[in-house]
C-alpha positions as a printed NumPy array, in Angstrom:
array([[ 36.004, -13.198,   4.391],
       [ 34.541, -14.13 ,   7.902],
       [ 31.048, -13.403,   8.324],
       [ 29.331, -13.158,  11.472],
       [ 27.475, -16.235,  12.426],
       [ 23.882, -14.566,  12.22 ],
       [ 24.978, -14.785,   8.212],
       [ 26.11 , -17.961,   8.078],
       [ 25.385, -18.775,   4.54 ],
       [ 26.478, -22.388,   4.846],
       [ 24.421, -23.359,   7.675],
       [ 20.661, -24.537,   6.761],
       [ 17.991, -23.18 ,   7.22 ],
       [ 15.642, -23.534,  10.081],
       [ 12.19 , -25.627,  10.025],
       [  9.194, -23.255,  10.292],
       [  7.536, -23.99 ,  13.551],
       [  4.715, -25.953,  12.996],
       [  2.016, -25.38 ,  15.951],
       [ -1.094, -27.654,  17.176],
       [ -4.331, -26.984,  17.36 ],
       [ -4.267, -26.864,  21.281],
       [ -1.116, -24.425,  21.   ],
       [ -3.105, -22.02 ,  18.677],
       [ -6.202, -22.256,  20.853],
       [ -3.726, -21.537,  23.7  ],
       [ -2.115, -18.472,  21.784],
       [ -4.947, -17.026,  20.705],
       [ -6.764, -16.884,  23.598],
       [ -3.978, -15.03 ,  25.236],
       [ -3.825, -12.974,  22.466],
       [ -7.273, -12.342,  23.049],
       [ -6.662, -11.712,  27.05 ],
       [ -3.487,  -9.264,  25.953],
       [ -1.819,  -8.42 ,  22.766],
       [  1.502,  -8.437,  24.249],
       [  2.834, -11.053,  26.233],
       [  5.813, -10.376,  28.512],
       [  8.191, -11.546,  31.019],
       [  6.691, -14.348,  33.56 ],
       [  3.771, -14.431,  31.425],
       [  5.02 , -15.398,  28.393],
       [  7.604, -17.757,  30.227],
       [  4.832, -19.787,  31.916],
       [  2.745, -19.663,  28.344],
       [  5.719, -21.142,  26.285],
       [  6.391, -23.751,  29.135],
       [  2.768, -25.366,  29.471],
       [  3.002, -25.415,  25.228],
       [  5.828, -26.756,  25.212],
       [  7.668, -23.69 ,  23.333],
       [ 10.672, -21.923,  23.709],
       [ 10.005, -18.209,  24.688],
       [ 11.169, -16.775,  21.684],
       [  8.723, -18.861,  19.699],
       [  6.067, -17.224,  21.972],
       [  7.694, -13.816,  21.111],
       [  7.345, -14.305,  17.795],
       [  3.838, -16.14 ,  17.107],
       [  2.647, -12.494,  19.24 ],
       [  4.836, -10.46 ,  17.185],
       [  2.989, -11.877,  13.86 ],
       [ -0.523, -11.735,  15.403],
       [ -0.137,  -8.405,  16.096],
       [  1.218,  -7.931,  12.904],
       [ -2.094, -10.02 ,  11.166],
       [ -4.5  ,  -8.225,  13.745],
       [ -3.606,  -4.802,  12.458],
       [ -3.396,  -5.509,   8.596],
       [ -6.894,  -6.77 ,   9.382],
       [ -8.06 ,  -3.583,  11.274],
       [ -6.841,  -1.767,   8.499],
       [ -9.513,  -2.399,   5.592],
       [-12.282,  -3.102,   8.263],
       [-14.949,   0.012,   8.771],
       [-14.542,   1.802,   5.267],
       [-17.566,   0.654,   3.415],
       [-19.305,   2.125,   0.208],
       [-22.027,   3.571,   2.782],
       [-19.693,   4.88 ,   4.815],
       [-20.361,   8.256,   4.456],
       [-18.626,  11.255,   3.094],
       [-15.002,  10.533,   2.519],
       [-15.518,   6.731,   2.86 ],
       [-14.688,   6.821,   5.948],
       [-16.632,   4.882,   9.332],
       [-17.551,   6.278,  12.309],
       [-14.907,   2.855,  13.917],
       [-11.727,   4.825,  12.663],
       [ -9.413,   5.542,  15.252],
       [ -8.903,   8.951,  16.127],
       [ -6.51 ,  11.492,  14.611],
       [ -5.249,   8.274,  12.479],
       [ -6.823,   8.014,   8.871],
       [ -8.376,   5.012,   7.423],
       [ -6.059,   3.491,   4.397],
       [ -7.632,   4.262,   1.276],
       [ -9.583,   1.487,  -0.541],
       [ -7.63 ,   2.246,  -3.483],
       [ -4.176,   1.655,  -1.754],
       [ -5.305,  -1.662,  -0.666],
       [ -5.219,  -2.871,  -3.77 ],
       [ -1.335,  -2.187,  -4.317],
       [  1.609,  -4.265,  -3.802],
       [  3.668,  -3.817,  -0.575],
       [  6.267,  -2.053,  -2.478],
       [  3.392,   0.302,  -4.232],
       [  1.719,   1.114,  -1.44 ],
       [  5.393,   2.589,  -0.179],
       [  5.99 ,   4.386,  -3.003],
       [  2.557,   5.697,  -2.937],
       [  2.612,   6.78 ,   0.766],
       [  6.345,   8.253,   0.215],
       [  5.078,  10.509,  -2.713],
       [  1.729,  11.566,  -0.629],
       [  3.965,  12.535,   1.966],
       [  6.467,  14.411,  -0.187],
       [  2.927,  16.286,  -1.958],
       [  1.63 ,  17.073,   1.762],
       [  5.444,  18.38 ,   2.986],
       [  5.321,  20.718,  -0.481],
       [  1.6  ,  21.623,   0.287],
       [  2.34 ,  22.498,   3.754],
       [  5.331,  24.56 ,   3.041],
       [  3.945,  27.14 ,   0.9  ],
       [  2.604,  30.269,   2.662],
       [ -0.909,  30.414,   0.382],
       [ -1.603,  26.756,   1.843],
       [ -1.559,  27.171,   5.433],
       [ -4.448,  28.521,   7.342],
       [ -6.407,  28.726,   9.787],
       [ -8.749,  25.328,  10.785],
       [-11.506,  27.472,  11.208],
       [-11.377,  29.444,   8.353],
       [-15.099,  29.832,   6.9  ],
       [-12.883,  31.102,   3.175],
       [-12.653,  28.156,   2.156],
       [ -9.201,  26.355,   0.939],
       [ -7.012,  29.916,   0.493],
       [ -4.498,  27.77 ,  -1.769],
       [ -7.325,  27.75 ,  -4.891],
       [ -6.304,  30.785,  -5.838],
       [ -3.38 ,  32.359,  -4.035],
       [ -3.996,  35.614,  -2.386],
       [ -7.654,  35.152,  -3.101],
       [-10.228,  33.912,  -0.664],
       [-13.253,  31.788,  -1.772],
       [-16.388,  33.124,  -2.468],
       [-19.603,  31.489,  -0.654]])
């Protein structure tokens, strides 16, 4: 069998890229500047480091990738208010629970795949849905009866 030379199982493996201290300082104060670094930009960056483009691409690629894992726990605090949520979450995205955090990589997608199957199941029965501004109460409590105040 001929495999394509992307799979190449016989060929080593590549060195990591190992970057100085003046290339992060470089890097990171783009980063800083602009999360995403394209085109002439990131041409005339990897030339005065001394790196190919693609390393460039990449190093942005996985400080985007740190920068957002870190965004992701920061603002939920025990004070937080109700919900444990801050007043710094974005809006219309939720924060990640505290409790998901915890999990594996693979947990945390089996955990978001089941909430998501729960929420489609929720959503599609009639006795869930209403109205946002609905002063009953959740309707799907008791189906077909509204909440008392």
């Amino acid at each position: 069998m001929i495999f394509p030379k992307a799979l190449d199982l016989d060929r080593p493996k590549r060195a990591r890229t190992t970057f100085s201290s003046d290339q992060l300082v470089r890097l990171e104060e783009a980063f800083r500047h602009n999360h995403y670094m394209v085109g002439r930009e990131r041409n005339e960056l990897a030339k005065a480091l001394g790196l190919s483009e693609t390393q460039v691409k990449v190093w942005f690629q996985n400080r985007r990738t740190k920068f957002k894992r870190d965004q992701g726990g920061a603002g939920v605090t025990d004070d937080a208010g109700a919900g444990g949520q801050s007043d710094s979450s974005p809006p219309g995205r939720p924060r990640t629970p505290p409790e998901l955090l915890k999990l594996s990589k693979p947990q945390q997608g089996e955990a978001a795949a089941a909430a998501a199957a729960a929420a489609a199941y929720m959503y599609s029965m009639p006795w869930y849905r209403q109205s946002p501004t609905s002063s009953t109460g959740p309707s799907f409590l008791m189906p077909g009866i509204a909440q008392q105040s």
